[in-house]
LUMTORBA-974440 format. One record per residue (C-alpha): residue number from 1; residue in three letters; y, x, z. Coordinates in steps of 0.25 Angstrom, whole numbers, plus 2048, in hexadecimal, padded with zeros to 3 digits. Example, Ala and Ser with C-alpha at 12.3 -4.5 7.8 and 13.67 -1.06 7.14 Angstrom:
SITE loti vexti  py  px  pz
SITE    1   ALA 7EE 831 81F
SITE    2   SER 7FC 837 81D
END
This chain:
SITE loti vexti  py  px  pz
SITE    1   UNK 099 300 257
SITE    2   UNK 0A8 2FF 257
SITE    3   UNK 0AD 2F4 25A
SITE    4   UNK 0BA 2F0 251
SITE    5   UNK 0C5 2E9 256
SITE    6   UNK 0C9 2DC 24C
SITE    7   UNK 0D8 2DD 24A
SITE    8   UNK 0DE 2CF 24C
SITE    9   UNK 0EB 2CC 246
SITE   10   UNK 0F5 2C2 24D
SITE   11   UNK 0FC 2B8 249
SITE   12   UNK 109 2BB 242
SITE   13   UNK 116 2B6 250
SITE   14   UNK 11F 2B1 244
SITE   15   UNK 11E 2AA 235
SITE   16   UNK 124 2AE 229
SITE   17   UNK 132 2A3 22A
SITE   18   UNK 133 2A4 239
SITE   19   UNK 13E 2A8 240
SITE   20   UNK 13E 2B3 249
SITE   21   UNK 148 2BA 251
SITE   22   UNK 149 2C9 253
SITE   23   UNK 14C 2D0 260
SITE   24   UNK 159 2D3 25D
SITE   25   UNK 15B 2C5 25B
SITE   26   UNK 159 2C4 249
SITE   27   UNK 155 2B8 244
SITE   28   UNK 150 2B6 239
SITE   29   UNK 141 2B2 232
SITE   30   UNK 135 2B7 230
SITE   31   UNK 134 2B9 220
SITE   32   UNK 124 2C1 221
SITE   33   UNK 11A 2C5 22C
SITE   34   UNK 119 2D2 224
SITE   35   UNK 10E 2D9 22A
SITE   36   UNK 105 2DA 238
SITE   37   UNK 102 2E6 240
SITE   38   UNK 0F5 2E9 246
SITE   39   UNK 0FB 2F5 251
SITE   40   UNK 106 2ED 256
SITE   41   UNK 0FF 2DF 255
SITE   42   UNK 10E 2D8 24E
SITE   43   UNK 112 2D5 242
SITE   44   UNK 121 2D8 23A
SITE   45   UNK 127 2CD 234
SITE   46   UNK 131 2CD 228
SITE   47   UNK 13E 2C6 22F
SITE   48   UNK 14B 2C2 227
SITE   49   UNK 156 2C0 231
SITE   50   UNK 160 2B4 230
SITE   51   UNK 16A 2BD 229
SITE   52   UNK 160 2C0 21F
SITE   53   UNK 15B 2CF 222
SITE   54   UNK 14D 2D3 222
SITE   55   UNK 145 2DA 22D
SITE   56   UNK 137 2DE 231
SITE   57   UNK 133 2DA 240
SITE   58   UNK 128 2DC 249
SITE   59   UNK 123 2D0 251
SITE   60   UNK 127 2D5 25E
SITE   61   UNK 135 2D6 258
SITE   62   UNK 136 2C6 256
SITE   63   UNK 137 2B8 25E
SITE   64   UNK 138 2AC 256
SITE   65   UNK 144 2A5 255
SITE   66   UNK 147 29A 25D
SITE   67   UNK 153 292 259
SITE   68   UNK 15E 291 263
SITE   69   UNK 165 285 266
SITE   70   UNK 172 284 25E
SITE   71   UNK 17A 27D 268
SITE   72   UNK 178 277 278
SITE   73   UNK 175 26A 270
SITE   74   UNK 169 270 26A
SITE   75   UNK 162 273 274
SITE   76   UNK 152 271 275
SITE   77   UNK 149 270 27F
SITE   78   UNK 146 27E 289
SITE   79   UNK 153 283 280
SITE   80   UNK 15A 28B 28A
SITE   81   UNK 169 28A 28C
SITE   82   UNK 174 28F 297
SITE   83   UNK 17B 287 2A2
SITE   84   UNK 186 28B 2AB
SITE   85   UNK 183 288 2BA
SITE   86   UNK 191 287 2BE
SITE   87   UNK 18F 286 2CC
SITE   88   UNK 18A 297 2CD
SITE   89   UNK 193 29A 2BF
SITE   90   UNK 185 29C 2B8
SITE   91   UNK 17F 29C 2AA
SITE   92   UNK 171 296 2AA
SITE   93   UNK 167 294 2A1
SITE   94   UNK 160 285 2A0
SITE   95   UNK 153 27F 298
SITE   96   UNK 159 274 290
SITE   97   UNK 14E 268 292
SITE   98   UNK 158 25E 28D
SITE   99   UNK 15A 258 29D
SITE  100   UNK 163 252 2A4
SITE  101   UNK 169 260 2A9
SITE  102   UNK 16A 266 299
SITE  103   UNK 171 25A 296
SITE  104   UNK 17D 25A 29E
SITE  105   UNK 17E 26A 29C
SITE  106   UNK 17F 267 28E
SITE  107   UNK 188 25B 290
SITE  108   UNK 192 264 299
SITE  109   UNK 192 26F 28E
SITE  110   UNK 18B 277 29B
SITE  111   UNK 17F 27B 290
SITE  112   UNK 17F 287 287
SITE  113   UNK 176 28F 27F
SITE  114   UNK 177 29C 284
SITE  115   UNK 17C 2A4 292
SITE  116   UNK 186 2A9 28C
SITE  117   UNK 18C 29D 286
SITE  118   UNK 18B 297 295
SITE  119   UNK 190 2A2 299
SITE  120   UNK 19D 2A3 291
SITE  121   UNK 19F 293 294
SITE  122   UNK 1A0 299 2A4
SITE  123   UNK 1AB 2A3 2A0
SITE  124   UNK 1B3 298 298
SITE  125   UNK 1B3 28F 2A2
SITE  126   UNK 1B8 299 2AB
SITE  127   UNK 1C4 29D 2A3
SITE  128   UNK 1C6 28D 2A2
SITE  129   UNK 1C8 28A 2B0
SITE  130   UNK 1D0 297 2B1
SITE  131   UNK 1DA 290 2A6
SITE  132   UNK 1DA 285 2AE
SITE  133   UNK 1DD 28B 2BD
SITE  134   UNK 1EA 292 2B4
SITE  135   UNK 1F0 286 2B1
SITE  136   UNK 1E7 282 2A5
SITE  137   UNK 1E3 273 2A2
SITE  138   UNK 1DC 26C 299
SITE  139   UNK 1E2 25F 29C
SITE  140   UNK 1EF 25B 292
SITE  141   UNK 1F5 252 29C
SITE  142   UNK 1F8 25E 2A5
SITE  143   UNK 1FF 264 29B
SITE  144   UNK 20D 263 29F
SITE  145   UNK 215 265 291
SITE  146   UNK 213 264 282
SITE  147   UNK 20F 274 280
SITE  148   UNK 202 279 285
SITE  149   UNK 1FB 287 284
SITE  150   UNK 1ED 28A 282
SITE  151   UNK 1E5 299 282
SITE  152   UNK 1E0 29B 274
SITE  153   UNK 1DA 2A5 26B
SITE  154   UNK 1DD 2AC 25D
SITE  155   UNK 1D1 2AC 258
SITE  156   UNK 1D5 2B6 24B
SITE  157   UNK 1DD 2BE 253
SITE  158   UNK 1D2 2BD 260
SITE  159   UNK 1DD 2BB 26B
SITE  160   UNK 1DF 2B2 275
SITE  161   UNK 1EE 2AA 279
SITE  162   UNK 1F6 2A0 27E
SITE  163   UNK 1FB 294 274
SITE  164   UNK 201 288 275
SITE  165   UNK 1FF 27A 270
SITE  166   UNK 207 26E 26E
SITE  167   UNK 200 265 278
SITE  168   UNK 1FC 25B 26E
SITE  169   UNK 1F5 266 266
SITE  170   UNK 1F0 26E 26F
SITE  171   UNK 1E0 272 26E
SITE  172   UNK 1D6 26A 275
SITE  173   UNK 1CB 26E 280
SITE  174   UNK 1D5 27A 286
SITE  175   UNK 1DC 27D 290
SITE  176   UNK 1EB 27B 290
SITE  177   UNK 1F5 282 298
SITE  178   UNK 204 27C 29C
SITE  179   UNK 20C 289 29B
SITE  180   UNK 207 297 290
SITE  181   UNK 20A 29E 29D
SITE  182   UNK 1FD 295 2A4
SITE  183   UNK 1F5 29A 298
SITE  184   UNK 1F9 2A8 296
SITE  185   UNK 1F5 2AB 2A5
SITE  186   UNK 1E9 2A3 2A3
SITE  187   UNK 1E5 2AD 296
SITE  188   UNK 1E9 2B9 29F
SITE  189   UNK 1E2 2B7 2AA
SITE  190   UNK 1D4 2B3 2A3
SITE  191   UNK 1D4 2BC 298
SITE  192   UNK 1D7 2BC 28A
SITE  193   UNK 1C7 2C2 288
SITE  194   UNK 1C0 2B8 290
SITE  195   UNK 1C8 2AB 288
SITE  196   UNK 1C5 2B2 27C
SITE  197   UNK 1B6 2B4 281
SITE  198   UNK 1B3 2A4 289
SITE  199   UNK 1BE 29B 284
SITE  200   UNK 1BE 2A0 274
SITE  201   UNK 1B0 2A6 272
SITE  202   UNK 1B7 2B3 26C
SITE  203   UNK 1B1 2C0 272
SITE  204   UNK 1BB 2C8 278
END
């Protein structure tokens, strides 16, 4: 006698409503299990991205979603984030459990949500403390007269220059410079690309 094999059907990974993400990195949700198949073991799953288009997936093909946090302030706990250990120059990654160490990383703005964020906040820094080695400050009373000048950007016209300010109206949080000439060697020798890349978040 021939023993027959029973066929057993699993379990469906996802539910119609769930979210999903595809490995191309679509969102979107789960509108039907459409259909299981015996030779691959999987099912296909109607799936309607967050833009609205339809497609037809294969299990392996999607992850659930898992919500990121929207900002350092959101973070959960086991949520990874990145640090920079400024004693080696390095970007690091960190579990957030909500101690002592999370909390002051998030306090000194040292806490960001992804590398490359973290690591972006190194090169900026960088081009700060060059600002400041050429004659930059961000101290008003070590500004010797009335007229300052600051490195800004054109963001219509996508380019970076040298402006001045009345003192009493000049920008907060930058770096001022005495003389244009401070400034305009300052924006020379850093670079117009790596200002418009760290300091305004504008690729180059």
């Amino acid at each position: 006698m021939i023993e027959v094999k029973k066929m057993e059907i699993k379990e469906p990974k996802f539910r119609e409503g769930q979210k999903v993400i595809d490995k191309k990195g679509h969102v979107g949700n789960v509108t039907k299990v459409d259909s299981y198949h015996f030779d691959e073991d999987e099912y296909w799953y109607n799936v309607r991205s967050d833009e609205g288009t339809p497609a037809f997936y294969t299990e392996p093909y999607l992850d659930p979603y898992v919500e990121k946090p929207k900002t350092i302030w959101d973070l959960q706990d086991k949520d990874i984030y990145y640090v920079i250990d400024y004693d080696v120059m390095n970007v690091r990654s960190v579990m957030f459990l909500d101690d002592t160490d999370d909390i002051n990383y998030r306090e000194l703005g040292n806490c960001f949500l992804t590398k490359e964020e973290a690591e972006n906040e190194v090169e900026r820094k960088k081009i700060e403390a060059e600002m400041l080695r050429l004659g930059g400050t961000r101290k008003i009373n070590e500004l010797n007269s009335n007229i300052v000048y600051t490195i800004q950007m054109h963001f219509g016209l996508k380019y970076v220059y040298v402006r001045s300010f009345d003192i009493e109206q000049a920008p907060i949080g930058v770096i001022f410079f005495n003389y244009r000439k401070q400034a305009i060697k300052a924006l020379e020798t850093i670079g117009e690309d790596r200002f418009k890349k760290y300091i305004f978040g504008v690729d180059a």
